[in-house]
DRENVO-924156 format. One record per residue (C-alpha): chain; z, y, x; residue in three letters. Coordinates in Angstrom, 1 decimal. Layout:
% residues N
- A, Z, Y, X, ALA
...
% end
This chain:
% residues 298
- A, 19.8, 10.5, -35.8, UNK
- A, 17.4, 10.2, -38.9, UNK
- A, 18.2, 7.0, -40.9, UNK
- A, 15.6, 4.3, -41.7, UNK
- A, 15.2, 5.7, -45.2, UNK
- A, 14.2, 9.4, -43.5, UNK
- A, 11.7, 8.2, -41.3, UNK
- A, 9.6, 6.0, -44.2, UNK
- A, 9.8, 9.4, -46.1, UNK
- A, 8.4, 11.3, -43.0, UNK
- A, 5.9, 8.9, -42.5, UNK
- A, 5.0, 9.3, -46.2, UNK
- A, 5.0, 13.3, -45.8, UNK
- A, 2.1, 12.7, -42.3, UNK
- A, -0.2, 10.4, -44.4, UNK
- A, -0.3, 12.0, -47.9, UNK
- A, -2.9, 14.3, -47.0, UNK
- A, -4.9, 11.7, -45.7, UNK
- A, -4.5, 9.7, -48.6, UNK
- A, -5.3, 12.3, -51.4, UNK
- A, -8.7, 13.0, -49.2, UNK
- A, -10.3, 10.0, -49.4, UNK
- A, -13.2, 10.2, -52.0, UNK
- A, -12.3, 8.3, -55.2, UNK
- A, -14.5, 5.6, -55.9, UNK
- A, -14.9, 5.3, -59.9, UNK
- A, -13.5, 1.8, -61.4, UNK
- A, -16.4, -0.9, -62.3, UNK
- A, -16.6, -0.5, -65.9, UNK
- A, -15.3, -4.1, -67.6, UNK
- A, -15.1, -5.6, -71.1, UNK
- A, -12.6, -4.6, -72.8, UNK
- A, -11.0, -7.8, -73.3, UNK
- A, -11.4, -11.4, -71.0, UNK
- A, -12.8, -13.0, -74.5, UNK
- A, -15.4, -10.2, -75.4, UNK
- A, -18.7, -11.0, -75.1, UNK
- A, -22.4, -9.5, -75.6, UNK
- A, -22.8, -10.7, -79.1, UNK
- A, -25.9, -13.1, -79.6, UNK
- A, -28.8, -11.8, -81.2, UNK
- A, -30.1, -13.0, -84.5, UNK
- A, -34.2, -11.9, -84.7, UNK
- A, -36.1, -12.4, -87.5, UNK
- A, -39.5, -12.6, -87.4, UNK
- A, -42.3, -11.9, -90.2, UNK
- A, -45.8, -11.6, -89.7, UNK
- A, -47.4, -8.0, -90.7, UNK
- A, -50.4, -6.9, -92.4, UNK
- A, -51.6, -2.7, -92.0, UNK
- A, -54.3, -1.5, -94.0, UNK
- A, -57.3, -1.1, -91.2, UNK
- A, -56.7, 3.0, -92.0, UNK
- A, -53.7, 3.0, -90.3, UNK
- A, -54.5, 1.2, -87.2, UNK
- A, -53.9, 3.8, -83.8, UNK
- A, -56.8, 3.9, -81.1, UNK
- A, -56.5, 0.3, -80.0, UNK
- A, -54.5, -2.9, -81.0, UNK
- A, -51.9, -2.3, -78.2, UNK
- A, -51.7, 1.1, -79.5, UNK
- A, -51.2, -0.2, -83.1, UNK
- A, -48.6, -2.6, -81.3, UNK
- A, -46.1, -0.1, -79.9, UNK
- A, -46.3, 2.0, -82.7, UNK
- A, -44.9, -0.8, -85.0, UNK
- A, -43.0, -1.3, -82.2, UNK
- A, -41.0, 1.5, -82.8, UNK
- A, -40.7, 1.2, -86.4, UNK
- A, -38.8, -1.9, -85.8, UNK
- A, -36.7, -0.4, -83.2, UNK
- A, -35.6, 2.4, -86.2, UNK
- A, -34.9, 0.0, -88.5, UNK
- A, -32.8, -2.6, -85.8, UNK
- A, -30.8, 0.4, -85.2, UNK
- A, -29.8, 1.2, -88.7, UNK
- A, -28.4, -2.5, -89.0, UNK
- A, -26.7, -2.7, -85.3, UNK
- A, -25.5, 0.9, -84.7, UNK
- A, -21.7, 1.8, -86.0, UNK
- A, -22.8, 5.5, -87.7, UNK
- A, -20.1, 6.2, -89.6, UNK
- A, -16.4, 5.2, -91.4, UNK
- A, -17.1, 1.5, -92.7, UNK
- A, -20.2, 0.6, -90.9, UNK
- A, -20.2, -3.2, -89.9, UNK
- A, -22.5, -3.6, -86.6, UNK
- A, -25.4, -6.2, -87.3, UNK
- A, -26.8, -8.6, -84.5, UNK
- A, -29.8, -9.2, -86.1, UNK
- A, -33.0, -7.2, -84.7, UNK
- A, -36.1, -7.7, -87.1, UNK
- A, -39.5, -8.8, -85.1, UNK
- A, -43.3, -8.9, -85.4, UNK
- A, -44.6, -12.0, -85.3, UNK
- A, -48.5, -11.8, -85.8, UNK
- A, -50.1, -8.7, -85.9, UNK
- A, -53.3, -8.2, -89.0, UNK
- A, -55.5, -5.8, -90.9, UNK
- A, -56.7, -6.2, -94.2, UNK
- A, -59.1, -3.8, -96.1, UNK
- A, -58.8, -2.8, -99.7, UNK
- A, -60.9, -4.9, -101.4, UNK
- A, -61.0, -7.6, -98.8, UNK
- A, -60.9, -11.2, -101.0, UNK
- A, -58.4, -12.9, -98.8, UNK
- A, -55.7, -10.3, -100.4, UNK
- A, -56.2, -10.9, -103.9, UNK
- A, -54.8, -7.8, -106.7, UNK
- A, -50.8, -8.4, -107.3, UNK
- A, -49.7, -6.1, -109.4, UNK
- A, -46.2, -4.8, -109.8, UNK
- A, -44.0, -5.6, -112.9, UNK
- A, -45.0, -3.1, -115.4, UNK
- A, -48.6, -2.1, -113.5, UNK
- A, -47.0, 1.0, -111.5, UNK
- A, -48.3, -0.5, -108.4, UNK
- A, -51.5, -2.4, -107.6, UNK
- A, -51.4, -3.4, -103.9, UNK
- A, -53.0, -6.7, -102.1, UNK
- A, -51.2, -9.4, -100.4, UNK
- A, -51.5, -12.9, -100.7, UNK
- A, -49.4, -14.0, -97.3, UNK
- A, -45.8, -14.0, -96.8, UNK
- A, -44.7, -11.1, -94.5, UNK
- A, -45.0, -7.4, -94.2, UNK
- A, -47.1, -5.2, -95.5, UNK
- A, -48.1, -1.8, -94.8, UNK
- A, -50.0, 1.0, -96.6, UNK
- A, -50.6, 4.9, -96.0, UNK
- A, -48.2, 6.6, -98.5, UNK
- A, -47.6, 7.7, -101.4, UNK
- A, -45.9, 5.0, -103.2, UNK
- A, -42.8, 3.7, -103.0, UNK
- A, -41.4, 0.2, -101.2, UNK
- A, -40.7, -2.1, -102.3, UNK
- A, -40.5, -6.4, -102.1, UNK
- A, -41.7, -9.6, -104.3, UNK
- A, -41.9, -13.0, -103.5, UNK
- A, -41.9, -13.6, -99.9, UNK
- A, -43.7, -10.3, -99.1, UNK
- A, -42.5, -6.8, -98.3, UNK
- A, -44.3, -4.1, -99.2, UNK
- A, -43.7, -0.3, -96.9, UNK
- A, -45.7, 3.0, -97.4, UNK
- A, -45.7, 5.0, -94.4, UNK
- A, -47.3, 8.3, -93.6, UNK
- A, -50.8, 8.6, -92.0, UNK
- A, -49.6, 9.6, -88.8, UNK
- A, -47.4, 6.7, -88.7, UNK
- A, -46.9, 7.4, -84.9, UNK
- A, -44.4, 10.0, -85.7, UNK
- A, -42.2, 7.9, -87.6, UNK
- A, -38.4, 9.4, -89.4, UNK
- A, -35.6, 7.8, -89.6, UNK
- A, -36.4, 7.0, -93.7, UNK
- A, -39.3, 4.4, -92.5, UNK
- A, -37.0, 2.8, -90.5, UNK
- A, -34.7, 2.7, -93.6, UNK
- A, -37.3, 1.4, -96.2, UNK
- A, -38.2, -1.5, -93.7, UNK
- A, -34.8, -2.4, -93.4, UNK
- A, -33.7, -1.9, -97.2, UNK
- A, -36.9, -4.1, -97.8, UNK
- A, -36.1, -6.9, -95.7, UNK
- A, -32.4, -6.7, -97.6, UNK
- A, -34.2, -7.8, -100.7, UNK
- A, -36.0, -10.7, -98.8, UNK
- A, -32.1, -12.1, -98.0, UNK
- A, -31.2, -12.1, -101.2, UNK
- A, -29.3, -9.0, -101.5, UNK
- A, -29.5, -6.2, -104.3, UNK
- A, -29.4, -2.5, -105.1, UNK
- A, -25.9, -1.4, -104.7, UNK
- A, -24.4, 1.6, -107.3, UNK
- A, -22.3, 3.9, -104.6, UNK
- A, -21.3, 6.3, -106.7, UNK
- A, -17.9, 8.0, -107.4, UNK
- A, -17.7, 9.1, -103.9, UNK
- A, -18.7, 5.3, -102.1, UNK
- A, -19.9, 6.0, -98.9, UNK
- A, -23.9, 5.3, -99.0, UNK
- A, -24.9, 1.7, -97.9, UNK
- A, -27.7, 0.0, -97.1, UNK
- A, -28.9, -1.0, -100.4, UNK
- A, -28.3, 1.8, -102.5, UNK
- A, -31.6, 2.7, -103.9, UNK
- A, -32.5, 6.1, -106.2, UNK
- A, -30.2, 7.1, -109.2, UNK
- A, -28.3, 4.4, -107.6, UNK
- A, -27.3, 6.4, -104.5, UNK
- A, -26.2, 9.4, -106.9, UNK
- A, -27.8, 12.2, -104.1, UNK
- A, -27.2, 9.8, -101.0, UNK
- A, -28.1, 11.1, -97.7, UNK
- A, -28.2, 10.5, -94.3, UNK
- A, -27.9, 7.2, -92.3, UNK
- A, -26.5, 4.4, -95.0, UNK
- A, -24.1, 1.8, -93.6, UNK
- A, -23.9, -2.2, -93.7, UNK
- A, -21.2, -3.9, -95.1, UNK
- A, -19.9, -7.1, -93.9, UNK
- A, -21.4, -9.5, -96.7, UNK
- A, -24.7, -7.3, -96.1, UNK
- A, -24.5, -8.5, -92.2, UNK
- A, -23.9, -11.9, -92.9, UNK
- A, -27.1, -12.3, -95.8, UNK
- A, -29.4, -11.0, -92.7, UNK
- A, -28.1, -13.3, -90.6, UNK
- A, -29.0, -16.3, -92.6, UNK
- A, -32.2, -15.3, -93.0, UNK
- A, -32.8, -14.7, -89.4, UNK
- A, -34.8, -17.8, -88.0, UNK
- A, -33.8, -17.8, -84.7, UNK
- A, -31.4, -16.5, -82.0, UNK
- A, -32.4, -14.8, -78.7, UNK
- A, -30.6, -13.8, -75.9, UNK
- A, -27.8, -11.2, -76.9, UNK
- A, -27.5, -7.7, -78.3, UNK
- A, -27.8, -4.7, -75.7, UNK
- A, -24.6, -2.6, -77.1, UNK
- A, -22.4, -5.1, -79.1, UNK
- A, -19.9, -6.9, -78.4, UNK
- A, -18.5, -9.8, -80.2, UNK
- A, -14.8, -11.4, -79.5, UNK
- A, -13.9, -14.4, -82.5, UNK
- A, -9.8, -13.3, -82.0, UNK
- A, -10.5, -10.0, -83.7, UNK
- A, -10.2, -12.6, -86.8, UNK
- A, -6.7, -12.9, -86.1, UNK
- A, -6.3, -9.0, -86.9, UNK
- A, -8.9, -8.7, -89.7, UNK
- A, -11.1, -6.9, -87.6, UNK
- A, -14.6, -7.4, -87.6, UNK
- A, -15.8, -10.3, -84.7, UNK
- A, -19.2, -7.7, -83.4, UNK
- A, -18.5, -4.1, -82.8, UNK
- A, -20.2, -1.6, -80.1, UNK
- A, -19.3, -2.0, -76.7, UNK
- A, -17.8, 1.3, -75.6, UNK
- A, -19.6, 4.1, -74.1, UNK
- A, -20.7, 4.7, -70.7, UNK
- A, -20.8, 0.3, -70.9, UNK
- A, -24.2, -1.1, -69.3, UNK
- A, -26.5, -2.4, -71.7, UNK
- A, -27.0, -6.1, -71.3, UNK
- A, -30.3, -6.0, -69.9, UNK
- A, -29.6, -3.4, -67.6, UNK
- A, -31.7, -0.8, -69.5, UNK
- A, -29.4, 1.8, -69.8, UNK
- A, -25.9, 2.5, -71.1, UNK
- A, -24.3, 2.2, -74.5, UNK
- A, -22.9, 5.1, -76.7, UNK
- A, -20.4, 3.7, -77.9, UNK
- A, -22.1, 3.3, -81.4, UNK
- A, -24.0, 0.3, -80.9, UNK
- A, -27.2, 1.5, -79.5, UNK
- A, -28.6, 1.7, -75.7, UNK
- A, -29.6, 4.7, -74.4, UNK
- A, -32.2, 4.8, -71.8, UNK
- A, -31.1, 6.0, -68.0, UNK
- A, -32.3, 7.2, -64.8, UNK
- A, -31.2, 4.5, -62.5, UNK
- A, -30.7, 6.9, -59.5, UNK
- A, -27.9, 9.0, -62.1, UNK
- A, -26.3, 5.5, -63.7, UNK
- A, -24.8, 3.0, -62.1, UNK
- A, -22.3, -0.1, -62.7, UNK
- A, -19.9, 2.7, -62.6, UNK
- A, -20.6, 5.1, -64.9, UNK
- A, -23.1, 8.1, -64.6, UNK
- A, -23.3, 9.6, -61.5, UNK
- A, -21.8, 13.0, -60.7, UNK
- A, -23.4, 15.9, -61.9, UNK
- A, -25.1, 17.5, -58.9, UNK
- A, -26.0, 13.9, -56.9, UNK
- A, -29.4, 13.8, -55.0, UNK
- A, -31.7, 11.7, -57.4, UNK
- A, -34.6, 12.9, -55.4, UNK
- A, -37.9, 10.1, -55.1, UNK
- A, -39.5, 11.2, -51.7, UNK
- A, -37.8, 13.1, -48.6, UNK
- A, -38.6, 17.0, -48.6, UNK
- A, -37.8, 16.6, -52.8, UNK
- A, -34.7, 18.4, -54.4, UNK
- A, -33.3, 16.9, -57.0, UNK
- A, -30.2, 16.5, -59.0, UNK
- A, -28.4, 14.2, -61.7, UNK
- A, -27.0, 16.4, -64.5, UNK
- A, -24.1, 14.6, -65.2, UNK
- A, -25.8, 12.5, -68.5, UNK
- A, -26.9, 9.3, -66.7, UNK
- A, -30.1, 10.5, -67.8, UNK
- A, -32.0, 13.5, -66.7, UNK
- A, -32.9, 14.0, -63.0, UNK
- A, -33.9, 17.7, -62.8, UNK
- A, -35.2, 19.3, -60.2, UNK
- A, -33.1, 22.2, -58.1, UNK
% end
C-alpha cells in the first residue's frame, strides 16, 4: 500500500506538466526599493532671443525646434553617460520666445572683453546667433552660436547651452587634464583634446539646482531615495531599464533618459514579446520586434 508521502509525490508527478504549461505572465516591474522615488524636477526657466535669420517657417515651428535644443542639453545634465557622472534633476526651459534684428535699438552693441565679439543684447536670458563664433556668457545673458540649419542640431549645441547656463550658476572652466574624465565645464586647452559626452559632478548638480526657479512635477527616468546618504551614494540616479517613464511616455534606459515606445509593444511589464500582433485595424499584419519600440509589418 503506497504511504502518504508516495501518493503527494504521485500527485506532484500528474500535475507538473500542467503546471510548467501555463503561460508565464512577466512580473510588474517595481522600484527598486519601498523609499525610491521619481526624483522632483528642478526647471529653470530663461527667456530667449534668435536672430530673426534663424527663425523656421512659422513660430510654432521656431518653437519645437528650440524645443529640441533644450531636450539635448536636459539630457547631458540628467542622463548617467559614463564612470563618475552624477544624474541632474534640473531640465532647462523657455520661457518667452523673441527675435531681435542686428541693428535693432532695443539690443544695444556689448562688446566682449577685449573686442573679439560684438553681439547685441540688452535683456537677461538667452541668446542665439547663426554661427561662427564661439559661446559664451556675461552678466545675466547667455550668448549660443548655432548653425543655420539649426533644425538639425548635434549633440555639441546641446553642450554649449548647457556649459553656458553653468556659468550663469556660478560655476567655472574646469582643467581635466592628466587623464580627468571630461566634465561639464571643461572648456578648450582646458579639456586637453576632450571628446565626447562630458559628465556632471556632484557640486556641478547642486549649483544648477540653486539656480533653478522652480520645481515641477518629477523627472521621467530618475529616481531619488535620501537613504543612499547613509552609503555615500548619490540620493538621484537612473531608474533601471525597461522602468516606465513617469509620465507614461515610454521606458527608461537605464541611463537616465526616456525612450519613446509603441504602446501596443510596451507595457507595465516590460516590452512585449518579439513577434506579438501590434496590428491597428483587422485584415493588418503586424508585429512587435522585441524593442518596445518598433511595430513592423509581417
Amino acid at each position: 500500500m503506497p504511504t502518504p508521502l508516495g501518493r503527494w509525490a504521485a500527485c506532484l508527478l500528474v500535475l507538473l506538466p500542467v503546471f510548467t504549461a501555463l503561460p508565464v505572465r512577466a512580473a510588474r516591474l517595481e522600484d527598486p526599493g519601498t523609499s525610491s522615488r521619481f526624483a522632483r524636477e528642478y526647471v529653470w526657466f530663461l527667456d530667449y532671443y534668435l536672430r530673426d535669420d534663424l527663425k523656421l517657417g512659422s513660430d510654432e515651428e521656431t518653437r519645437i525646434a528650440l524645443s529640441k535644443l533644450l531636450q539635448r542639453a536636459t539630457a547631458i545634465l540628467q542622463d548617467e553617460s559614463r564612470d563618475g557622472d552624477v544624474p541632474c534633476a534640473v531640465r532647462l526651459a523657455a520661457g518667452e520666445v523673441s527675435y531681435y534684428s542686428v541693428g535693432d535699438p532695443r539690443f544695444p552693441r556689448a562688446d566682449r572683453a577685449r573686442g573679439e565679439i560684438a553681439f547685441p543684447g540688452s535683456f537677461p536670458g538667452v541668446y542665439l546667433a547663426p554661427s561662427p563664433g564661439p559661446s559664451f556668457s556675461l552678466d545675466s545673458r547667455i550668448y549660443v552660436w548655432v548653425k543655420r540649419r539649426w533644425s538639425r542640431l548635434s549633440t555639441s549645441a546641446g553642450w554649449a547651452l548647457a556649459h553656458e547656463h553653468g556659468h550663469m550658476a556660478g560655476l567655472q572652466h574646469l582643467d581635466v587634464r592628466g587623464g580627468a574624465p571630461c566634465q561639464l565645464m571643461s572648456y578648450g586647452k582646458l579639456a586637453d583634446g576632450c571628446r565626447g559626452m562630458r559628465i556632471a559632478v556632484d557640486f556641478q548638480c547642486k549649483a544648477y539646482r540653486r539656480a533653478a526657479q522652480t520645481i515641477e512635477g518629477t523627472t521621467q527616468c530618475l529616481y531619488e531615495d535620501i537613504k543612499r546618504l547613509y552609503d555615500g551614494l548619490n540620493t538621484v540616479y537612473p531608474a533601471p531599464l525597461w522602468t516606465m517613464c513617469s509620465d507614461g511616455s515610454g521606458y527608461c534606459d537605464g541611463k537616465g533618459l526616456c525612450v519613446a515606445a509603441n504602446s501596443k509593444c510596451f507595457t507595465e511589464f516590460g516590452p512585449a514579446p518579439e513577434g506579438t500582433d501590434c496590428s491597428e485595424r483587422p485584415g493588418e499584419c503586424a508585429r512587435c520586434t522585441g524593442d518596445g519600440q518598433t511595430c513592423a509589418e509581417c
